[in-house]
C-alpha positions in Angstrom: 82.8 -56.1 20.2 82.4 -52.8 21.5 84.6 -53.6 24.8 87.2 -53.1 22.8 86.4 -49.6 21.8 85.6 -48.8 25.8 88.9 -50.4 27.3 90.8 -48.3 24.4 89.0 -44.6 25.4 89.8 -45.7 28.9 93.7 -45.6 28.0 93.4 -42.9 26.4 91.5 -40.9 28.9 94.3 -42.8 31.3 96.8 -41.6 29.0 95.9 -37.9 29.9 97.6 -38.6 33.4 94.9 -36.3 34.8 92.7 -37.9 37.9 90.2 -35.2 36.9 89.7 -36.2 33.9 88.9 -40.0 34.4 86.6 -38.9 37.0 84.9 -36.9 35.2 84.4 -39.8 32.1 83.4 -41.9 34.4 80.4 -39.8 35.6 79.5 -39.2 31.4 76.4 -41.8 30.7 78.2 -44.3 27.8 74.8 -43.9 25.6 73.9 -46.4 22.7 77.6 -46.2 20.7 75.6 -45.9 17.7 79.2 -44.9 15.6 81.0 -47.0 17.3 79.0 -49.9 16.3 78.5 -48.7 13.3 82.6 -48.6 12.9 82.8 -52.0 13.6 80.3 -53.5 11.7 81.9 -51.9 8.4 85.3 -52.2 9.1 85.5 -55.4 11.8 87.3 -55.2 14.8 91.1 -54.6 13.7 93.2 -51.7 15.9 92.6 -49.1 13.4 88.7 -49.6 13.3 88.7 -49.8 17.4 90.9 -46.8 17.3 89.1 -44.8 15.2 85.6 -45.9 17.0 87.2 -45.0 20.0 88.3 -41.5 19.2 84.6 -40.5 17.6 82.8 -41.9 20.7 85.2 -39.4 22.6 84.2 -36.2 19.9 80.9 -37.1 20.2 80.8 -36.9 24.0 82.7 -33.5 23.7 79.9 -32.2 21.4 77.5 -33.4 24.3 79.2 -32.0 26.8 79.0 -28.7 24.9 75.3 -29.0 23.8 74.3 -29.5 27.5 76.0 -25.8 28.5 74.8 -24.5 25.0 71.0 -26.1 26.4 71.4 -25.3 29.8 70.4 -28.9 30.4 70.9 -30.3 33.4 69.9 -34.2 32.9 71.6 -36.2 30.6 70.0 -39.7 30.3 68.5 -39.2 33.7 71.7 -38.4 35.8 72.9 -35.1 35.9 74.4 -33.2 33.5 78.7 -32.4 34.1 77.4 -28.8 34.0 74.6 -29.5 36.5 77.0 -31.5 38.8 80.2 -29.2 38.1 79.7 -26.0 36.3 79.4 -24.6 32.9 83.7 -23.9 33.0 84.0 -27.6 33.7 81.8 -29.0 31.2 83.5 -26.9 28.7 87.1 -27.4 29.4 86.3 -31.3 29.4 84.6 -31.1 26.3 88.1 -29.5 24.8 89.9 -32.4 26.8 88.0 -34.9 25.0 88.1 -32.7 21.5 91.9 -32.2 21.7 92.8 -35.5 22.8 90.9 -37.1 20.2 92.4 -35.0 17.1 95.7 -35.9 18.8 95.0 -39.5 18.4 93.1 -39.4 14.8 96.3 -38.0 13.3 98.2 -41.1 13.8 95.7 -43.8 12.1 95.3 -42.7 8.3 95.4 -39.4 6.8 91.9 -39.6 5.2 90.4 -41.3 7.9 91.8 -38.0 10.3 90.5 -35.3 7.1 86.4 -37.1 6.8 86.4 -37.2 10.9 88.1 -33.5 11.3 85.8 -31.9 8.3 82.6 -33.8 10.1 83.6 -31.2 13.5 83.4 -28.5 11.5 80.0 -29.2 9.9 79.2 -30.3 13.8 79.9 -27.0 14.9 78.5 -25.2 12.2 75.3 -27.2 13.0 75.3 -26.3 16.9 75.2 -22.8 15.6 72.7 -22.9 13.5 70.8 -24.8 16.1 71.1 -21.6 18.0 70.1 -19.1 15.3 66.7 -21.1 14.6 65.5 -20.9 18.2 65.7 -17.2 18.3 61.9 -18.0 16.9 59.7 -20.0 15.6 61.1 -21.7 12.4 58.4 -23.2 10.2 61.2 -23.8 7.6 61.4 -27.7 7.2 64.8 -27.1 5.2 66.5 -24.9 7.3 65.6 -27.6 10.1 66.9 -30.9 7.8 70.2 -28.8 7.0 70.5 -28.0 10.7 70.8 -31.5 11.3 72.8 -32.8 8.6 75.4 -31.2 10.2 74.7 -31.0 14.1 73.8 -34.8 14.2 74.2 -36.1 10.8 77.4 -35.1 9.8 79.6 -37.7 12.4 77.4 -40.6 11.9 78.2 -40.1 8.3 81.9 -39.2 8.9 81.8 -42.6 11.1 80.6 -44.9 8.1 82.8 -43.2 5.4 85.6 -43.5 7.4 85.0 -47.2 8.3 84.9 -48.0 4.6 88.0 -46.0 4.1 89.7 -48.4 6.5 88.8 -51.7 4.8 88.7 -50.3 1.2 84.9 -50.4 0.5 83.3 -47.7 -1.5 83.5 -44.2 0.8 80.4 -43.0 -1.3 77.8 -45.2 -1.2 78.8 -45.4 2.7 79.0 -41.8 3.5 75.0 -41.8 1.5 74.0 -44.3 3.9 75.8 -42.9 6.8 74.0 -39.2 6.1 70.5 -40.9 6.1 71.0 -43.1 9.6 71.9 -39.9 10.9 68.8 -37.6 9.4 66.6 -40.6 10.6 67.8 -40.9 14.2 67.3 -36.9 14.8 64.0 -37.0 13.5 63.3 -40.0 15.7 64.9 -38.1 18.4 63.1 -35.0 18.0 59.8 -37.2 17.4 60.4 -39.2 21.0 60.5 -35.7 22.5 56.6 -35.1 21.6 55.6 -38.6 22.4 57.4 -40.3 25.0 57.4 -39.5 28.6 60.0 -37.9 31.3 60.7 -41.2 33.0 61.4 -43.0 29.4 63.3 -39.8 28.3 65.3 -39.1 31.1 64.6 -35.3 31.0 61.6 -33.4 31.0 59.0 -34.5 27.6 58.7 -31.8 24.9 61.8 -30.4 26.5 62.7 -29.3 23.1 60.1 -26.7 22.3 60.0 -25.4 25.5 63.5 -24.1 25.2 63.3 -23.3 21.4 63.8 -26.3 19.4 61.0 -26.3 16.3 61.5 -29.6 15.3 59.8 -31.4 12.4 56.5 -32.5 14.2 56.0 -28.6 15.2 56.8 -27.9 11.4 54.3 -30.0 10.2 51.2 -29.2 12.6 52.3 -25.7 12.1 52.0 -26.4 8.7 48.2 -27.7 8.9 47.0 -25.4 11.4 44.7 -22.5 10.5 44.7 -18.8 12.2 44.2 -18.5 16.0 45.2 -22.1 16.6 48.6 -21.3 14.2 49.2 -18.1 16.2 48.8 -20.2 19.8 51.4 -22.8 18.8 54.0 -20.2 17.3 53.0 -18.0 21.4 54.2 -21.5 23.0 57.6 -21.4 21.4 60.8 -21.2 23.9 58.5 -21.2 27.0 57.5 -23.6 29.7 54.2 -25.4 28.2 51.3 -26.0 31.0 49.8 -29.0 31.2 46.7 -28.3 29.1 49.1 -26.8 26.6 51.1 -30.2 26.5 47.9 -31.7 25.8 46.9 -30.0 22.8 49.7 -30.1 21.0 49.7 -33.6 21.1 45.7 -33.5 20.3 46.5 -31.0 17.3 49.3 -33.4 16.2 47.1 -36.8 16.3 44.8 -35.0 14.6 47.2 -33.2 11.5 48.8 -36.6 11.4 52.2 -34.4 12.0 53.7 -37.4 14.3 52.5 -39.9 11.8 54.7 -37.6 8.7 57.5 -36.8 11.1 58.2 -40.6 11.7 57.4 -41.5 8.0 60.1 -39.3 6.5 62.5 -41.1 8.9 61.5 -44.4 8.0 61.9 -43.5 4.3 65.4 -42.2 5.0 66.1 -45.4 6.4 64.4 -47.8 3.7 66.7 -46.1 0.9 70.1 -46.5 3.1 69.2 -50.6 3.7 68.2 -50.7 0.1 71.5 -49.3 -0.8 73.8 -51.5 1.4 71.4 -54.7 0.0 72.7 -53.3 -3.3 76.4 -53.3 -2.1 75.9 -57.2 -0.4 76.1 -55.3 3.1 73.2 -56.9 5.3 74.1 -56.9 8.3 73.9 -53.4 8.4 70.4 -53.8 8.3 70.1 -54.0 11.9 71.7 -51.0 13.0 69.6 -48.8 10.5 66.2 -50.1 11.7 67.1 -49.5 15.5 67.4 -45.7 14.5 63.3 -45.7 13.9 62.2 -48.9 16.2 63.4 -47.3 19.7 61.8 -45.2 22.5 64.3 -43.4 24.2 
């Protein structure tokens, strides 16, 4: 179902008439199409729905493209970065490509369909700068993390199930609920894999993240439960490369607080209340999608 959605952002990355521009989509890593899927599930397989997956899959790889020069990452999925391989101009100016190209096509499927995706950009964007602002320091603030990504990473997966019910006439609200909590779940997952998993599995450096400013929930948490020095050592380690032995004992402090264990509880609570609410609604087979947010390792 989803080669659909890939042959249709190939003609309209062909439709660009630019042989820079398919070369460089075919050097960006194609990732899980989470809102793709998720597009397609709701709203089955019809133009509009393949259309409209289509066209998010291409926002979404703009917003990538922009996180990575925003990041200064250089891997993306193991490969490098368009930044790394290019430059910071290039990855930017594709990322507007994809942005403009998209909005071009959303404007011609439905109306409401173009306002949920369009409004979801802006909350992305608000998001990416908040992202920023909280890793000018240590943030122990779990809320100004969850609002951070409600709209960096929440807001298009959301968009993407609204949207999809839109199409189809289901109900836009008890979609877009579900849609905001697949999205909360598979950041904190995200985030979570960052602490646990390793470089090879990750494809980029593990705890990445902190090291260039990102205090995500299991830093919260164990910041949360730790007492003086050991408090003071983790908010030093902030925005720095971590040694070895400092690697270490943030994952021993984390075991211990049980901050992994709370981090990855909250997601799976998130996602428990979105497949009870599509139960609710007769939707089951979007069952499958929500439990890969939580039951992955990269």
């Amino acid at each position: 179902m989803l080669e659909a959605v890939e042959r249709q952002i190939q003609h309209y990355i062909t439709d660009l008439g630019d042989p820079d521009a398919r070369m460089l989509y075919r050097r960006l890593p194609h990732g899980k199409r989470l809102r793709a899927r998720l597009i397609l599930t709701i709203a089955g397989t019809g133009l509009p729905a393949v259309k409209t997956a289509a066209i998010v899959e291409m926002i979404h790889a703009a917003s990538l493209l922009h996180d990575d020069v925003l990041d200064e990452a250089y891997v993306r999925r193991g490969r490098p970065s368009i930044n790394a391989a290019f430059d910071n101009k290039t990855a930017i100016m594709f990322g507007d490509v994809l942005y403009s190209k998209g909005f071009h096509e959303l404007v011609d499927i439905d109306r409401d369909v173009a306002r949920i995706i369009s409004d979801a950009v802006v909350r992305l964007s608000l998001g990416e700068r908040q992202d920023i602002v909280l890793a000018e320091r240590f943030n122990a603030d779990r809320t100004a993390y969850l609002n951070m990504i409600d709209q960096k990473t929440a807001a298009l997966i959301q968009a993407s199930a609204e949207a999809a019910a839109h199409l189809v006439g289901k109900d836009r609200r008890i979609y877009r609920t579900y849609g905001r909590n697949l999205g909360l779940a598979f950041q904190m997952i995200d985030d979570l894999l960052d602490v646990t998993e390793d470089a090879a599995t990750l494809g980029k450096p593990a705890m990445h993240d902190f090291a260039e400013g990102k205090t995500t929930l299991p830093y919260i948490y164990l910041h949360e439960a730790l007492k003086g020095a050991d408090k003071q050592r983790l908010a030093a380690l902030h925005g720095r490369p971590l040694q070895p032995e400092d690697e270490a004992w943030i994952r021993t402090e984390m075991d211990r607080h049980h901050a992994i264990e709370r981090s990855r509880d909250e997601a799976k609570e998130l996602i428990e209340e979105a497949i009870a609410l599509m139960a609710d609604a007769g939707e089951t087979s979007l069952e499958a999608i929500a439990r890969s947010m939580i039951e992955r390792s990269f």
